[in-house]
VOPAGU-2260 file (C-alpha; in pm, 1 decimal, decimal comma):
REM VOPAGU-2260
SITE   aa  ch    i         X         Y         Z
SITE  UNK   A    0   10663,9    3731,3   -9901,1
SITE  UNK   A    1   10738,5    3524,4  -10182,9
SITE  UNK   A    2   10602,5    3517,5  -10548,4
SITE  UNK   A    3   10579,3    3309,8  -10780,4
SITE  UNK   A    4   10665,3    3445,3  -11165,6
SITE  UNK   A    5   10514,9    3207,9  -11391,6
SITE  UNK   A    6   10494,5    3244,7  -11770,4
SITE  UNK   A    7   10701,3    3143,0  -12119,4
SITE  UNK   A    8   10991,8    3216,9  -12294,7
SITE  UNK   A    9   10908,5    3514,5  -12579,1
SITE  UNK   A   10   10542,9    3519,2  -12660,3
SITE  UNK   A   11   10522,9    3607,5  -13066,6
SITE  UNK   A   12   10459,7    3234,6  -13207,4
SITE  UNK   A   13   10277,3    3173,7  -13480,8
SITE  UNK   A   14   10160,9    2798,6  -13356,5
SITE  UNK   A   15    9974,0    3034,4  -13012,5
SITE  UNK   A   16    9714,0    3151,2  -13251,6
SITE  UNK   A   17    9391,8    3017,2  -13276,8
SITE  UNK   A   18    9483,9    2792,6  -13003,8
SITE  UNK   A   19    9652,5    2975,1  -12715,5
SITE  UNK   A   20    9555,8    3320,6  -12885,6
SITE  UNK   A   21    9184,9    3337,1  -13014,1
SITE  UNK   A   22    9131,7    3391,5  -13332,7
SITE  UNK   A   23    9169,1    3710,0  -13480,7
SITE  UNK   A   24    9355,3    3862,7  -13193,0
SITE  UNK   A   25    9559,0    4149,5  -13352,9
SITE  UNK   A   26    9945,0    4062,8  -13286,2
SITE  UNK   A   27   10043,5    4374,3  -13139,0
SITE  UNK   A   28    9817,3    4247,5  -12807,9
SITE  UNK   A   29    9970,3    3927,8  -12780,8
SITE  UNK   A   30   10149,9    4004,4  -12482,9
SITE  UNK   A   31    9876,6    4224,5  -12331,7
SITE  UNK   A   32    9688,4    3852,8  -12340,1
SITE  UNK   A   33    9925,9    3663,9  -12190,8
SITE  UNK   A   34   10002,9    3884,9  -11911,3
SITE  UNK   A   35    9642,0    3846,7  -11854,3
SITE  UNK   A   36    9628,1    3476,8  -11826,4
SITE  UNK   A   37   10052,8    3446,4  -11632,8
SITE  UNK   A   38   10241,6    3689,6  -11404,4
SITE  UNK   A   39   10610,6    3687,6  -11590,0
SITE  UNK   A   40   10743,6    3622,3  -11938,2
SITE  UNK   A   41   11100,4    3613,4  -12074,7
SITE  UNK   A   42   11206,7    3831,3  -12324,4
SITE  UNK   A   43   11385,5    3654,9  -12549,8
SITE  UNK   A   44   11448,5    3865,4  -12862,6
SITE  UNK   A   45   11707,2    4037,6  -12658,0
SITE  UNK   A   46   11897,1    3751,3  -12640,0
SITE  UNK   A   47   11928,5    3776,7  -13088,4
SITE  UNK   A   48   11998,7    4152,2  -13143,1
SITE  UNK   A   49   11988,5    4473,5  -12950,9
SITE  UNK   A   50   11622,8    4590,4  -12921,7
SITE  UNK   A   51   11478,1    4925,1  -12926,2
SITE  UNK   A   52   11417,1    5156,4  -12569,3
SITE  UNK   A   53   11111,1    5184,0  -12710,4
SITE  UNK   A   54   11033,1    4856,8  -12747,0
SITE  UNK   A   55   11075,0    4814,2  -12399,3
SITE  UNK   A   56   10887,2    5119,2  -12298,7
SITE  UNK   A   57   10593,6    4960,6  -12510,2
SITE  UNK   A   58   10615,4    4592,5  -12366,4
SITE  UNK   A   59   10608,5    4798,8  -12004,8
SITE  UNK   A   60   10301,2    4966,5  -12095,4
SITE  UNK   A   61   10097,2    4631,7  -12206,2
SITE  UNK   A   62   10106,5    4427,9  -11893,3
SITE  UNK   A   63    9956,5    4489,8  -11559,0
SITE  UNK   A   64   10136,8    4656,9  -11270,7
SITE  UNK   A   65   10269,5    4341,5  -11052,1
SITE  UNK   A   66   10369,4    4148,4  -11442,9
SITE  UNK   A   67   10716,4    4108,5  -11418,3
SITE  UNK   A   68   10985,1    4072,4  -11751,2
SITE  UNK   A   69   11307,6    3827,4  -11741,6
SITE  UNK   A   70   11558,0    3955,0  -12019,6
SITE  UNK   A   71   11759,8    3685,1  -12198,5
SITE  UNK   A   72   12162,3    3850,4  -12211,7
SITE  UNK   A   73   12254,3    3871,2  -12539,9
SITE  UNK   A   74   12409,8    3599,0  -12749,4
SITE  UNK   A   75   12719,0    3816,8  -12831,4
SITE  UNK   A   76   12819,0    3828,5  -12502,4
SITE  UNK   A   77   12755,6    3449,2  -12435,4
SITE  UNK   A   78   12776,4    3281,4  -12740,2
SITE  UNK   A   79   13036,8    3473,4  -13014,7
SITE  UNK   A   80   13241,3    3616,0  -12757,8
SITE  UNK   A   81   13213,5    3344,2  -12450,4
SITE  UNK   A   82   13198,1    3578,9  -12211,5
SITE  UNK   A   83   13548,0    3683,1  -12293,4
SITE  UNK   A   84   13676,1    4126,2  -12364,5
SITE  UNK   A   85   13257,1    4206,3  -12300,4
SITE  UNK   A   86   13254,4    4512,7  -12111,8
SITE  UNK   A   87   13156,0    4711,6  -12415,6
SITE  UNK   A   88   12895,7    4481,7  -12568,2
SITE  UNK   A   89   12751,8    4446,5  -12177,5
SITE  UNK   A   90   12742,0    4837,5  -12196,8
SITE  UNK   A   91   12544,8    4845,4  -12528,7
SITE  UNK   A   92   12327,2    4605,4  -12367,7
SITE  UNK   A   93   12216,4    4740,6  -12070,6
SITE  UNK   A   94   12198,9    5056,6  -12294,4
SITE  UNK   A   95   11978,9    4911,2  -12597,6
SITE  UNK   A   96   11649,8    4945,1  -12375,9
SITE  UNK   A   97   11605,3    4722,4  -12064,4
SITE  UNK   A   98   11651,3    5031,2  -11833,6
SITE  UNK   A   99   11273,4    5105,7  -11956,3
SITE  UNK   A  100   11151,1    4846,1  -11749,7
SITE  UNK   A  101   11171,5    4938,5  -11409,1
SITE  UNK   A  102   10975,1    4865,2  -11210,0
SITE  UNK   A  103   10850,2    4561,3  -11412,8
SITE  UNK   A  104   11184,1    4434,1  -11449,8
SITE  UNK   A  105   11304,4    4098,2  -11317,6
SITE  UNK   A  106   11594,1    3888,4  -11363,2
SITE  UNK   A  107   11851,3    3851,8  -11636,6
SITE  UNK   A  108   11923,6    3520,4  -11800,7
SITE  UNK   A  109   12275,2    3451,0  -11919,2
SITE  UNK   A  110   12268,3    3135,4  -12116,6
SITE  UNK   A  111   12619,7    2935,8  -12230,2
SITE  UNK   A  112   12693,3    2749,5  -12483,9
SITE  UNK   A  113   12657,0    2381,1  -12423,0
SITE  UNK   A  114   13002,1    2370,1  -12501,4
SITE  UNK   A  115   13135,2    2583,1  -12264,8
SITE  UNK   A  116   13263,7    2413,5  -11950,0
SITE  UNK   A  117   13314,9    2563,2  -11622,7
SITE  UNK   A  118   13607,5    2808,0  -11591,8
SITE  UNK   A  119   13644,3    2997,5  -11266,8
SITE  UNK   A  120   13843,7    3266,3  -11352,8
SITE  UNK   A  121   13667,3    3349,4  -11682,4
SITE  UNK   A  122   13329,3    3333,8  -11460,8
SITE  UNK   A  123   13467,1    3547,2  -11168,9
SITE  UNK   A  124   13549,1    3793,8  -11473,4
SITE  UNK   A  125   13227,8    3846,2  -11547,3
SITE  UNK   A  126   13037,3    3848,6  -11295,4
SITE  UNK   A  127   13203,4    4150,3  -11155,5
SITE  UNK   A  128   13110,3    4320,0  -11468,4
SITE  UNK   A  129   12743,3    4294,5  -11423,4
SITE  UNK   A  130   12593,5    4516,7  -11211,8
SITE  UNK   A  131   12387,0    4440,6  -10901,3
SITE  UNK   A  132   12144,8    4808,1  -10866,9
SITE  UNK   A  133   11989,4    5030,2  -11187,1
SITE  UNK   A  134   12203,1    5270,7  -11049,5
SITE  UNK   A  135   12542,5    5026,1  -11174,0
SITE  UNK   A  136   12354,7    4928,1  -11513,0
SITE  UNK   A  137   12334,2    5327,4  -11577,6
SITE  UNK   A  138   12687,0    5375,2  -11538,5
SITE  UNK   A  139   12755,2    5091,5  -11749,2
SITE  UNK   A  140   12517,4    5190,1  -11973,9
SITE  UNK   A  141   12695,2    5552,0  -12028,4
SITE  UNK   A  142   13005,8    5349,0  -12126,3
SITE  UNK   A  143   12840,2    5248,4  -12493,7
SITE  UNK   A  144   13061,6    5253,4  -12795,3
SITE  UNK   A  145   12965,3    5360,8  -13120,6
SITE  UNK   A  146   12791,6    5068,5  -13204,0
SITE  UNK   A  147   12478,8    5166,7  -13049,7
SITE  UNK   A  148   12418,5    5576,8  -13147,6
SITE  UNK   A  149   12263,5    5847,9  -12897,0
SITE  UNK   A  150   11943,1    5827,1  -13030,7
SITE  UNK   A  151   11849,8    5417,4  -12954,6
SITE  UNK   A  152   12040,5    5417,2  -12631,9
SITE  UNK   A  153   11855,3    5452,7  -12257,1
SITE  UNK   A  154   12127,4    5537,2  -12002,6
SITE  UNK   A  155   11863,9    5631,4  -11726,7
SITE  UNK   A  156   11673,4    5381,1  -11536,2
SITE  UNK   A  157   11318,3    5481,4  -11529,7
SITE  UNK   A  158   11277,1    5369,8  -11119,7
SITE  UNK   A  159   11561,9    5233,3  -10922,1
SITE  UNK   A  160   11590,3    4867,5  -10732,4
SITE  UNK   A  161   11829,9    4598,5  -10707,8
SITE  UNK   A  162   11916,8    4373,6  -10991,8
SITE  UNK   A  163   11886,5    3994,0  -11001,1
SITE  UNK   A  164   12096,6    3700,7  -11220,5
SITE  UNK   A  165   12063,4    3365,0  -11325,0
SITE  UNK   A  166   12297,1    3140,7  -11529,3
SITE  UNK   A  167   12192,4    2851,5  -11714,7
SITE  UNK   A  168   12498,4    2667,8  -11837,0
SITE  UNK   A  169   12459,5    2366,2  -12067,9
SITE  UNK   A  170   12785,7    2145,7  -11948,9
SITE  UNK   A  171   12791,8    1877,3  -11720,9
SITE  UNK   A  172   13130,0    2006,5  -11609,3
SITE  UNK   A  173   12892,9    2263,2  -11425,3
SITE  UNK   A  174   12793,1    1968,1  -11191,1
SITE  UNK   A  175   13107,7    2005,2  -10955,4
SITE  UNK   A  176   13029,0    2153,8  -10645,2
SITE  UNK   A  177   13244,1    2423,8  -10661,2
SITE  UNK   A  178   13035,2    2561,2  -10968,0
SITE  UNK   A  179   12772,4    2582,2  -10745,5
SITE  UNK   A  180   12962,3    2758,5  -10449,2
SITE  UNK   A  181   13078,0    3019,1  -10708,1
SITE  UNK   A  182   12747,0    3146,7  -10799,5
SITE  UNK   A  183   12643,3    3112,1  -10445,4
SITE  UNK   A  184   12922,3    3374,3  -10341,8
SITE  UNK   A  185   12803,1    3633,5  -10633,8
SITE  UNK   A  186   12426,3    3541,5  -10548,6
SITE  UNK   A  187   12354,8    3414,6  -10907,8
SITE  UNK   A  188   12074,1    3139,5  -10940,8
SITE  UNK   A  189   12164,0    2871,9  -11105,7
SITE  UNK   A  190   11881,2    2768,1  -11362,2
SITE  UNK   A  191   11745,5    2441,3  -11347,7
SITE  UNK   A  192   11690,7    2364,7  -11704,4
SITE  UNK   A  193   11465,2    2096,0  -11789,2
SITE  UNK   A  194   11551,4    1974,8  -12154,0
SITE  UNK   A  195   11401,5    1592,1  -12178,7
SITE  UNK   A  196   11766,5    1492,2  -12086,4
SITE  UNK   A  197   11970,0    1691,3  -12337,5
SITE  UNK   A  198   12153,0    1893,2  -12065,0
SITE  UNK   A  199   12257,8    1815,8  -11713,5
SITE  UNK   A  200   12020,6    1891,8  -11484,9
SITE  UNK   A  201   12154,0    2132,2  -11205,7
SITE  UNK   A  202   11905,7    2157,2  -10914,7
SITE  UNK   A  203   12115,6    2428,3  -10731,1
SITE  UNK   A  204   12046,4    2652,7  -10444,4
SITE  UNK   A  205   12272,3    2975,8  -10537,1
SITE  UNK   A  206   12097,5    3261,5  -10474,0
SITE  UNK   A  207   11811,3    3449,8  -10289,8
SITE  UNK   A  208   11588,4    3322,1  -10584,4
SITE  UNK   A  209   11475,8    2991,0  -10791,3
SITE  UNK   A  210   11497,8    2993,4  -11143,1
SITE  UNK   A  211   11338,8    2748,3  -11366,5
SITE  UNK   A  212   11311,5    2707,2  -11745,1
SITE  UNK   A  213   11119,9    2381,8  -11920,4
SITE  UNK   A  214   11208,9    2289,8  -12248,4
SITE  UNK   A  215   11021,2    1976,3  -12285,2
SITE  UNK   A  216   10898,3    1752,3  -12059,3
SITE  UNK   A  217   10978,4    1394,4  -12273,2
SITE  UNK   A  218   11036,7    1579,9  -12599,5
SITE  UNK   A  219   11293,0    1873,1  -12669,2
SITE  UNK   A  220   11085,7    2241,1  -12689,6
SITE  UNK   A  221   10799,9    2052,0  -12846,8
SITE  UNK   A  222   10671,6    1832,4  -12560,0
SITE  UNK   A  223   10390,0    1895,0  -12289,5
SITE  UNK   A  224   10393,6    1894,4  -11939,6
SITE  UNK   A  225   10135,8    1634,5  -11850,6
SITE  UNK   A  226    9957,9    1688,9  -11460,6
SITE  UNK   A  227   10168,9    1442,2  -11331,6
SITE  UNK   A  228   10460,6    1638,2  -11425,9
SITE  UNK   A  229   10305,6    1974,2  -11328,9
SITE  UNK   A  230   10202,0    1875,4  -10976,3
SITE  UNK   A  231   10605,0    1800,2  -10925,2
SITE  UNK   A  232   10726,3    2117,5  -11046,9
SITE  UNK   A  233   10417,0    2289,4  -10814,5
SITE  UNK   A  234   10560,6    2102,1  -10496,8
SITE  UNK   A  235   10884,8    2208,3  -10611,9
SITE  UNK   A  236   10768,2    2524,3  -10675,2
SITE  UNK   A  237   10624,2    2542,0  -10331,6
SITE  UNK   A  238   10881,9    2423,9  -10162,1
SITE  UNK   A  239   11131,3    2682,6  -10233,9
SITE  UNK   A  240   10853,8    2925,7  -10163,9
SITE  UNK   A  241   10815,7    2826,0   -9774,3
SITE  UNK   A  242   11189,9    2846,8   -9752,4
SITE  UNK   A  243   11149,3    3256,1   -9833,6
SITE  UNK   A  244   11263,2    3242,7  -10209,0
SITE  UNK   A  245   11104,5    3414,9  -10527,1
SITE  UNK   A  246   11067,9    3163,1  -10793,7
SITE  UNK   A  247   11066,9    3231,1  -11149,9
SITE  UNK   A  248   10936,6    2955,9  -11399,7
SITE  UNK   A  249   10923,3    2976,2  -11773,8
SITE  UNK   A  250   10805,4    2724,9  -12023,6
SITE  UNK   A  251   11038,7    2707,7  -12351,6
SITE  UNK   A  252   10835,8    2426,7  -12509,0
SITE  UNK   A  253   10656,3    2629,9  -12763,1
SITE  UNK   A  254   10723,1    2461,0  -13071,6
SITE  UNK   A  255   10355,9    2316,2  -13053,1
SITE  UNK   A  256   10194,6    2559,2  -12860,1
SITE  UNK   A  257   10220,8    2338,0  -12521,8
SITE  UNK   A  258   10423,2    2647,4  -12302,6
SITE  UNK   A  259   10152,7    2894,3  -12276,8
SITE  UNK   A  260    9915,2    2627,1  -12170,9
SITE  UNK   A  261   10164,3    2513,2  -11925,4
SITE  UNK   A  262   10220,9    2789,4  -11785,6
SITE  UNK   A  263    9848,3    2873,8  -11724,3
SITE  UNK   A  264    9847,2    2512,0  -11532,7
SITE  UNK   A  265   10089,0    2559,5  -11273,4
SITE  UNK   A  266   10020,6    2869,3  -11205,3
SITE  UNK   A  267    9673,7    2763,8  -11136,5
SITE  UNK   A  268    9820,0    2468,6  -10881,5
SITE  UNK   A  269   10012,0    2743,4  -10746,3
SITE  UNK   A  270    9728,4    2990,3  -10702,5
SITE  UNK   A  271    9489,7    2703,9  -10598,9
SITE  UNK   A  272    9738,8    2606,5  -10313,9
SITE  UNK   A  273    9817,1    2974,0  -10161,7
């Protein structure tokens, strides 16, 4: 059957509490809330420095059994080195912690630079790096350099099951079809990013999975989605469903507090409609 994974991008923001958060809600069970009130969240510290395995052991531990974590590919890979010489850094990666997360892990994100236009080659490149099982992201995990020591790396997968990817590119170069029928060959999703019309939007059926992120609906990341605007992404939403795909939806229009809120909306729609 299909699911949907509905929740926000990160979940540590000072604007949630008192509003999103009640008041006086220790920090540390932030997350334990939210998974209470969504059924996915991105992790998006990953995506700014290497985290701890024991970070991720503790996120595991706070949410319920059928919660489900995206992890935002670090900006090292995508952003400082453009995807370009990363077989080490995608090592220290998939060694820094994520490998905790089985079997609450979902898909990870790979954002690009809004500068970065489509390149075939450098894309093909890459995408053979990343691996499709736990099994692949431990023996590319074993391959760390020195940059991440023994004692924070996590080269063993604590269950095993097939890995998922999505891309969200930023360029409107990525609009040619033939962008599209690469990540359909490698089975990466293309995101749909919607981002009040900063970036192209790329409604793209690549993979065995949907994946959605909403910046803003009229406003960039500070914006709410009005129930106008959620009843569309729920048809949407349902839509992909009945054609046998997982969909994954996360709100990035926190700086206001609106993406929690959001999130608890459609997921109600969802819910409501089976």
């Amino acid at each position: 059957m299909s699911r949907f994974y509905i929740g926000t991008s990160g979940w540590a923001y000072p604007r949630w509490r008192g509003d999103f958060y009640p008041q006086g809600l220790v920090h540390r069970r932030e997350l334990e809330y939210l998974s209470q009130h969504t059924t996915s969240a991105e992790i998006n510290g990953s995506f700014y420095s290497l985290q701890r395995p024991t970070s991720y052991a503790a996120w595991r531990e706070q949410v319920p059994d059928d919660f489900v974590f995206a992890v935002k590919g670090g900006r090292y890979i995508t952003h400082l080195k453009r995807l370009r010489d990363v077989e080490s850094a995608l090592a220290n990666f998939f060694a820094s912690g994520v490998l905790a997360l089985p079997p609450k892990l979902g898909p990870f994100l790979w954002q690009l630079p809004a500068r970065q236009p489509y390149d075939a080659r450098l894309l093909e490149a890459f995408f053979a790096l990343l691996p499709r099982t736990t099994a692949e992201a431990e023996q590319l995990a074993a391959r760390h350099d020195g940059k991440l020591k023994d004692d924070r790396a996590l080269t063993c997968a604590s269950s095993y099951l097939p890995l998922r990817h999505a891309l969200e590119p930023r360029h409107e170069s990525f609009l040619a079809p033939e962008a599209a029928e690469l990540l359909q060959r490698h089975g990466i999703a293309m995101v749909w990013a919607d981002s009040a019309g900063r970036w192209p939007e790329l409604d793209r059926d690549t993979a065995s999975f949907r994946y959605v992120r909403l910046h803003g609906d009229t406003e960039l990341y500070a914006s709410g989605y009005g129930a106008a605007a959620l009843d569309r992404w729920a048809t949407r939403c349902r839509t992909w469903a009945v054609g046998g795909k997982d969909v994954y939806v996360y709100f990035d229009n926190d700086a206001l507090g609106f993406a929690p809120h959001d999130a608890v909306g459609l997921l109600d729609r969802l819910t409501r409609s089976g």
